[in-house]
N, C-alpha and C positions, 0 to 999 in steps of 0.2 A: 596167258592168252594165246589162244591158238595162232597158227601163221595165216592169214587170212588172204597174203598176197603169194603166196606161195604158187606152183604154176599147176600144180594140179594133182593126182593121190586122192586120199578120201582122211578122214580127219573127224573127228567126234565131237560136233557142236552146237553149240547151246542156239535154239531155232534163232536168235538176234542175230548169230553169230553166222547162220547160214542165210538172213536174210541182208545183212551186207555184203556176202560173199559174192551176193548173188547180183548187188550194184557193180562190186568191182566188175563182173562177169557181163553186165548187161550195159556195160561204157560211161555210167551214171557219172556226169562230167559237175552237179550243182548238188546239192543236201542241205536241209535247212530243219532244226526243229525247236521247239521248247520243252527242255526234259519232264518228264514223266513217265514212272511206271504202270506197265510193264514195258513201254517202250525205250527206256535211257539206255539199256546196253548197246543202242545200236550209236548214241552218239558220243558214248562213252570210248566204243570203238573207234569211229571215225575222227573223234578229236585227237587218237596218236597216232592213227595211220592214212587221212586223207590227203595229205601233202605226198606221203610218198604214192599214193595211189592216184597222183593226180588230178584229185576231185579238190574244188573247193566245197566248205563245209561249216558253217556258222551256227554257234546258238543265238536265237533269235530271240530280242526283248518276250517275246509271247507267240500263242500260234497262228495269230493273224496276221502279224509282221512274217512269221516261218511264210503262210502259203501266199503270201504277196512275194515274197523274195525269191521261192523256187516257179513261182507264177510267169514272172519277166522272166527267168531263164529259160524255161521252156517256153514260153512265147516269141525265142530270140533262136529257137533249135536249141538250143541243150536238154539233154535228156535229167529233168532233177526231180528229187525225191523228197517230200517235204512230211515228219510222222509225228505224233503227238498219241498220250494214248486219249482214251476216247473222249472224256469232259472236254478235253484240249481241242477236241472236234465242233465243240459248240462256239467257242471262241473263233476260229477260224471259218464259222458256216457263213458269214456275212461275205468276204471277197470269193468264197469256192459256190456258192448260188448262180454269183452272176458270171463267173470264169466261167461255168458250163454253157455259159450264154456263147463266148468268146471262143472257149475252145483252145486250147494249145499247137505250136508246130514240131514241138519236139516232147516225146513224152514225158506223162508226170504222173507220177501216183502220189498218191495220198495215202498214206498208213495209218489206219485209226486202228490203235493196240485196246481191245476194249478187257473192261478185268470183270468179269461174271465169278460171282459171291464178294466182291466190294473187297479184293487182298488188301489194297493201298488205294483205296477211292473213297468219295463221298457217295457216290450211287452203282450200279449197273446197268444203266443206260444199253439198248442192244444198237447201236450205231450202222445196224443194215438199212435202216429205215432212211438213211438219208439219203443213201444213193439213188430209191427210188422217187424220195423229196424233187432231190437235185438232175435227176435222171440221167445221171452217170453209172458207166459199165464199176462191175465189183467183182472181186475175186478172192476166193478166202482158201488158204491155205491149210492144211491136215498135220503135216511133219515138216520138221525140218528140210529133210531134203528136199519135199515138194515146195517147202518154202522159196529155197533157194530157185531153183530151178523155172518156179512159176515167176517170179520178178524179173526174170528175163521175159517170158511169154507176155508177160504184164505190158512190159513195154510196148512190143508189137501191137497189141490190142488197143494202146493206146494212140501209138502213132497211128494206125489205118483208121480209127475214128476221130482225129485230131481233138478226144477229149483226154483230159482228165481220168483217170482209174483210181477208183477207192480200193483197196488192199485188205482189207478187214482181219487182226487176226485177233487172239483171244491168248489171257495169261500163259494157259498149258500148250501154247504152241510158240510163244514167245520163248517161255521158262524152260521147254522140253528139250533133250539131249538126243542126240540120236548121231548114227555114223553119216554123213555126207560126201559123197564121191564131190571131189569139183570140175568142174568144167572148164573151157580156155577164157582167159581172158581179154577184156576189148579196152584198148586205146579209148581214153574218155576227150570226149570234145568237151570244152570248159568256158568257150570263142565262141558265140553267134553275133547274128544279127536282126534287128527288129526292123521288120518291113513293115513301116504303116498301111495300116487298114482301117480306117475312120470307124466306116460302118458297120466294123465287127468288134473291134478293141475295143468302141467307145459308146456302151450301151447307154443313151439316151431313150424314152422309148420310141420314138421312130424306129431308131434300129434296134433297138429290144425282140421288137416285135417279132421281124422277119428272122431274129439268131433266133424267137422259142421255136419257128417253124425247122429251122432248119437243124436245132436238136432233137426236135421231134423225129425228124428223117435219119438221124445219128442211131438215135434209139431203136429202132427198126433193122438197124446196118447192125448195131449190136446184137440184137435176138439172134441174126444170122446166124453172128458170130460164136453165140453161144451153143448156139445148138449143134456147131458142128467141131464144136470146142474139146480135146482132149483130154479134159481137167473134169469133163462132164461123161463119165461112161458108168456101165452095167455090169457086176461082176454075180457069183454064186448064182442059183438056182432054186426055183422052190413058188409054191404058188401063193406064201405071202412075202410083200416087196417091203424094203423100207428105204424109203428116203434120205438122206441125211447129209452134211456138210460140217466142216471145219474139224475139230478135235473128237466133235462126237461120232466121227468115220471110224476113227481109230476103236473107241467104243465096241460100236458095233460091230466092226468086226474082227475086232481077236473074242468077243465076250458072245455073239447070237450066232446060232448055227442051223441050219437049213431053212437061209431065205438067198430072195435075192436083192440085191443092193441097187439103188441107184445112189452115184458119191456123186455132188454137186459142187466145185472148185469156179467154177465161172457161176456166179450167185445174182446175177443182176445185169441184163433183166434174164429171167430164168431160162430154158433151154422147153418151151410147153409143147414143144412136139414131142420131143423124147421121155420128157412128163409121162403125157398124153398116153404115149405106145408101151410107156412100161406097167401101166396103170391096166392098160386091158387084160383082160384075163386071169388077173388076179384075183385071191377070195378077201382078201384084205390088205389095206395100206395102215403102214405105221411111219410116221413123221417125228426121225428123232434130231431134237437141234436145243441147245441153249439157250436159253432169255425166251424171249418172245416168236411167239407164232406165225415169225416172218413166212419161212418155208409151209408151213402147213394151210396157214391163210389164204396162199395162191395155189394150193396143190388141191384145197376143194373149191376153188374157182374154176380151176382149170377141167377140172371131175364135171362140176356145173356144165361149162360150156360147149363140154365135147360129148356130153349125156352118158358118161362113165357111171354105171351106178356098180360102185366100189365104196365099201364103207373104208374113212379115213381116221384113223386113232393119234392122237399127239397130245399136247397138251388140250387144247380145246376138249376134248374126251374126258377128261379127268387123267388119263394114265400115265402122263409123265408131269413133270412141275414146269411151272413156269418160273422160279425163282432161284436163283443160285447154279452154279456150275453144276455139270453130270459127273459121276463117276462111275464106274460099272454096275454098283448095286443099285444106282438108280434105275439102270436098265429092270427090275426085279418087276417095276411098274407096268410090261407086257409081257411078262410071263403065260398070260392067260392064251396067247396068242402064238408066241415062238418059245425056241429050246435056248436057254438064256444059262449059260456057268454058270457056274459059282468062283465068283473072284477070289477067294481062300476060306479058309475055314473060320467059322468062327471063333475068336478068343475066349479061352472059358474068362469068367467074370471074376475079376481082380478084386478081393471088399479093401480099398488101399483109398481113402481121401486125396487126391494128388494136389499140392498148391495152388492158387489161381497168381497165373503169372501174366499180369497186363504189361503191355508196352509201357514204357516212363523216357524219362526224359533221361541224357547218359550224366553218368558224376561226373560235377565240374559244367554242364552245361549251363551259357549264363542267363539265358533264358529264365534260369529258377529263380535268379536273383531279381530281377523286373518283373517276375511276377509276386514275389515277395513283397516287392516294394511297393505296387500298385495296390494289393491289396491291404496293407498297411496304412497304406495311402488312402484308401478311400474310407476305409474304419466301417462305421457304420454307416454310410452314405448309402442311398440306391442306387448302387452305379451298376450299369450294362455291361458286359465285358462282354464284344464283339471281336471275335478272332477270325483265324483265315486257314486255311491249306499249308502246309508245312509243319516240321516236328513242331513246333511250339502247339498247334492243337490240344498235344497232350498235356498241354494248360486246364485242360477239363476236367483232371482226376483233383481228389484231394493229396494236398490240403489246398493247392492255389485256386481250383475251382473257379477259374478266371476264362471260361469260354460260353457264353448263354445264346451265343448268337452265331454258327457258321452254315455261309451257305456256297460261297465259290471262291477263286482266286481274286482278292479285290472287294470281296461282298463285304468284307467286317466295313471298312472304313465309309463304303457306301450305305449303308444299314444303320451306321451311326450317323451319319447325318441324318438320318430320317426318322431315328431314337431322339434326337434331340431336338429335333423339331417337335414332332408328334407326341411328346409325353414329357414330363418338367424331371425327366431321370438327368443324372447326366450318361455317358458315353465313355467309354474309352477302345479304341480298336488297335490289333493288334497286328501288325504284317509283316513276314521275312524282308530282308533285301532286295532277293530276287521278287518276290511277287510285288514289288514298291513299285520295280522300273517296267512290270508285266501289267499289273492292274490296278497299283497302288496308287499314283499320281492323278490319273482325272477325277476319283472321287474326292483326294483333297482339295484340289482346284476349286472341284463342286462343294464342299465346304466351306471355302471359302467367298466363291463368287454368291453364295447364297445364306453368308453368316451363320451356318450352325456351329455353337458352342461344343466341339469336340476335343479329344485328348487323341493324338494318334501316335501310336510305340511303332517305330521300324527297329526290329530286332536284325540288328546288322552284325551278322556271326562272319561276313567276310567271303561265302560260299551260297550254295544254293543245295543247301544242307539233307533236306528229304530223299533227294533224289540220287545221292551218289557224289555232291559234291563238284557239280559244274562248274565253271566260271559263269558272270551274269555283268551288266557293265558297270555293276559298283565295286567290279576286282579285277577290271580290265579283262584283255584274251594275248595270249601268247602261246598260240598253236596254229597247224597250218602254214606258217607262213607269215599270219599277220600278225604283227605286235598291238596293241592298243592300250590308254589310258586306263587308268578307273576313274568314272565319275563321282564326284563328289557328291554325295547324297545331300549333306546340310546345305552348300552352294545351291544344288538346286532348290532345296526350301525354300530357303532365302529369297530364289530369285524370281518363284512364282508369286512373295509377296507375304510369305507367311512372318508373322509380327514375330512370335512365343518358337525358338528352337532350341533346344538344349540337344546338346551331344553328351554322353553320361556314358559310363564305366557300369555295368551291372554287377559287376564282385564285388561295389562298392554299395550297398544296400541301405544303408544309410542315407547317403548323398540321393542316393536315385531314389526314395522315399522321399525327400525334401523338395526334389525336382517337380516327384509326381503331384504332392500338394499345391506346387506353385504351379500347375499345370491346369490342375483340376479347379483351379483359383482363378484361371484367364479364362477373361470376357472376351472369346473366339474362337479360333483354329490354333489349337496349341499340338508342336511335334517335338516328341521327343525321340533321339535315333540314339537309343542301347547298341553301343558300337562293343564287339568283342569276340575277336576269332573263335569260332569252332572248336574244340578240343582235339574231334578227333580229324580235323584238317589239317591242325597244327603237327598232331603225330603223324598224318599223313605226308606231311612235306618234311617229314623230320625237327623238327623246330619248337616240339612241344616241353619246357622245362617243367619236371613233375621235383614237385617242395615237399620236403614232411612237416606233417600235420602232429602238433600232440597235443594228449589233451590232459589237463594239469585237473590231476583229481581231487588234488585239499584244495582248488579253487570254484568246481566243479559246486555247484548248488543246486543240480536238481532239477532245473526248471525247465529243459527242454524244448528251450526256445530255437534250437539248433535244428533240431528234430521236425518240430511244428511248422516252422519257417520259411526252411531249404528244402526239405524232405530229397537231402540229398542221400540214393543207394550206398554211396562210402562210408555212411553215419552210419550208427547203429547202437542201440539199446540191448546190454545182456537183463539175463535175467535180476542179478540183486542192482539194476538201474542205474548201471554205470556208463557214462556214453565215449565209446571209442570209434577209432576210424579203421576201416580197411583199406590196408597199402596197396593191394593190388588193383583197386578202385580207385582213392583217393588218386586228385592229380594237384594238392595243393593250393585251390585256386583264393581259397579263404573268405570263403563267403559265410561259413559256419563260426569264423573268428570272427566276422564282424559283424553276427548279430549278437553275439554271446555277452551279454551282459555282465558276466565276472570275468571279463577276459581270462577265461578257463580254457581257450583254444588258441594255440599259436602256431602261427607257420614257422619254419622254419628258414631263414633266408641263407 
């Protein structure tokens, strides 16, 4: 990891890496988030170095608790920074709606890391949209460097409008590498104070009212502000212009040549006077941006308004897509119009079949084992299998094919209350740890307060496994500064009232197959918490004991229950049908020895 508190030089890093740089830089005394990609490198960072950087820094149950905690800081004068990537954004819209109401005294951004072509998402949501929802200032970033650099200016823009600033950046400027000069660093205030203000902190609507007035007049302060903003300027030359913002700047211009640019870095609300002026005189506008037709939407408003008649090409045109990330060829879509590269040669055509290589779940993951057993467990039953957000998803492939139903963090369990309500199926949902203590707990509640016969699995691997491996409070926190417990997952079952909780061993497939029946068997809210560390947590903290596996081939009959079962990558079928393990895979965990029937598979102890 680069030195990130270093006092200054230039340094080659990954844009996360220059967008913390650029907290240490901008005094950033509070940091609050709920990991997800593409935004976890930032607190993957701040979890080893915000103690020595003076900030405090918390992973927060979810990202509504994140923007309520950096919300009171900066409400108190601390300047904090609260990110999630963009779904994370919808979770957190309910306290950041009426914050804009409220307003902060010391700045805050909001970093909504949004992922355009779905890398590690369930959608690609264009998360521009909310700023104007919420009618808070936005600012989206190009490169690294400008990353860094603009989260200093973020602040300012934020303090002189005592609002909130959304940050907006996107995977290939999160992911992107690039050399980054640093700049000085600033002493972080950590210390405020909250001066009551009834009639602005405490939006009843009485005072609702007069704060939408007076964001109204914020928003007006911000136009100002944008327009005269140097994140928003004019480069090259040429009588057709193009528009553009965030990663597609970069696009445009190393790949199109002889036009002229407007680059758009202060995004919200837009700069329509410099629109406006760059717009005249031109023989054509091209609006090139990712996802949706935020920018081009207001750029033939803006044409509307001020009687420009300049025809406008974007997506609305047909010529670029509205769907998935840009890359230079996409730019091929206005050729008709500008002098566009060619981003490299074509590859002559390879006649080579290459393998399809989907994600899977890792060898030794115990996950495979509760899904084994569940589905075992249910035999021929019509059971639902409503899953959630995290590795286990990939509960979906065969042979466990135990995922029918996902729709957000928290949705399986809530979905299945309302499978078992609404249709005589039964239910069974499925949810990591961390998403238990995120958005796991009120739909059980709701389960329970409202008797639906459900089965819920908390896959308790001991981490917050998709994302990098966080701590979450069923593994306590011991960075920073502060130590803290882990909570007890089954204690809390217990104490909200649930009757049916088994705590279970998933390498034991057997057992958790017996469980699952007596599960699937209870008239109520039945929990079952498959407790069993991560593999590769355990070889991340060093702790991991890897067992040899053999497999006894005059015991061996053939039947491939190992295979069918586990569908664990360390098994494997040769050609004359003999099934052996691979050692560089295999981590011992013996879950292929206990479903094996001839006990043909033994670990090694």
């Amino acid at each position: 990891m680069p030195n990130l508190l270093a006092d200054g030089g230039k340094q080659l890093l990954l844009g996360n890496e220059a967008i913390t740089r650029g907290l240490i830089e901008a005094g950033v005394g509070f940091a609050s988030t709920y990991p997800g990609t593409p935004s976890s490198e930032v607190g993957n960072i701040l979890e080893k170095i915000s103690a020595d950087a003076g900030m405090y820094f918390e992973f927060s149950t979810n990202e509504k608790v994140a923007m309520e905690v950096s919300a009171a800081a900066a409400s108190s004068g601390v300047r904090s920074f609260v990110f999630m990537k963009h779904v994370g954004l919808n979770v957190a819209a309910d306290p950041m709606m009426t914050l804009a109401y409220a307003g902060v005294r010391g700045g805050m951004l909001i970093m909504s890391a949004d992922d355009p072509s779905c890398h590690s998402s369930q959608n690609e949501q264009d998360n521009r949209y909310y700023s104007t929802l919420a009618l808070l200032p936005m600012m989206e970033p190009s490169t690294p460097q400008e990353a860094k650099d603009m989260v200093k200016e973020a602040y300012k823009v934020s303090e002189e409008l005592t609002l909130p600033l959304i940050f907006r950046t996107t995977t290939r400027v999160n992911h992107a590498r690039g050399v980054v000069e640093l700049g000085d660093k600033t002493e972080p205030k950590t210390i405020g104070h909250f001066d009551k203000d009834v009639s602005r902190f405490v939006n009843i609507p009485a005072f609702a009212k007069q704060n939408r007035v007076r964001l109204l007049d914020l928003y007006k302060k911000a136009q100002e502000l944008s327009e005269a903003s140097s994140y928003n300027f004019v480069e090259g030359s040429g009588d057709i212009g193009i528009i553009t913002s965030g990663v597609s700047y970069t696009y445009v211009r190393e790949f199109v040549k002889g036009v002229s640019i407007l680059k758009l870095g202060f995004t919200n609300p837009l700069p329509e006077k410099k629109i406006a002026e760059f717009m005249r005189n031109k023989k054509a506008i091209i609006v090139v941006e990712e996802l949706e037709p935020f920018l081009e939407d207001q750029v033939l408003r803006i044409s509307a308004q001020n009687s420009i008649n300049v025809p406008v090409y974007g997506k609305r045109s047909g010529h670029l897509p509205r769907q998935w990330e840009f890359a230079p060829d996409t730019l091929k879509g206005i050729r008709e119009f500008v002098e566009v590269q060619e981003f490299s040669q074509p590859m002559s055509k390879v006649d080579v079949q290459l393998p399809n290589r989907p994600p899977t779940l890792c060898a030794g993951c115990p996950h495979r084992g509760m899904f084994a057993a569940a589905k075992k467990a249910a035999g021929r039953e019509d059971v639902i299998f409503c899953s959630d957000i995290g590795c286990y998803t990939l509960g979906v492939q065969p042979p466990f094919q135990a995922a029918d139903f996902i729709i957000c963090m928290g949705g399986g369990a809530g979905a299945a209350g309302g499978f078992a309500q609404a249709t005589e199926q039964k239910a069974i949902a499925f949810m990591g740890d961390s998403t238990f203590f995120h958005a796991g707990i009120p739909p059980m509640v709701n389960a329970l307060f409202n008797n639906h016969k459900v089965v819920i699995v908390v896959l308790d691997n001991r981490t917050t496994a998709m994302t990098g491996h966080q701590p979450n409070p069923g593994t306590g926190r011991d960075f920073g500064g502060v130590s803290t417990e882990a909570i007890d997952i089954k204690s809390l079952v217990e104490g909200v009232g649930v009757k049916f909780v088994r705590e279970i061993n998933p390498y034991d497939v057997k057992a958790a197959t017996a469980t699952m029946k007596d599960a699937l068997d209870f008239d109520g809210v039945a929990v079952i918490i498959s407790k069993c560390p991560c593999p590769l947590e355990l070889k991340k903290q060093k702790q991991l004991v890897i067992k040899a596996v053999e497999v006894h081939q005059d015991k061996c009959i053939k039947c491939y229950n190992c295979v069918r079962t586990i569908a664990c990558p360390a098994l494997f079928k040769s050609k004359d049908g003999q099934i052996s393990t691979d050692p560089t895979q295999c981590i011992g965990c013996g879950m292929c020895a206990n479903v094996c029937p001839s006990k043909a598979i033994e670990v090694k102890q």
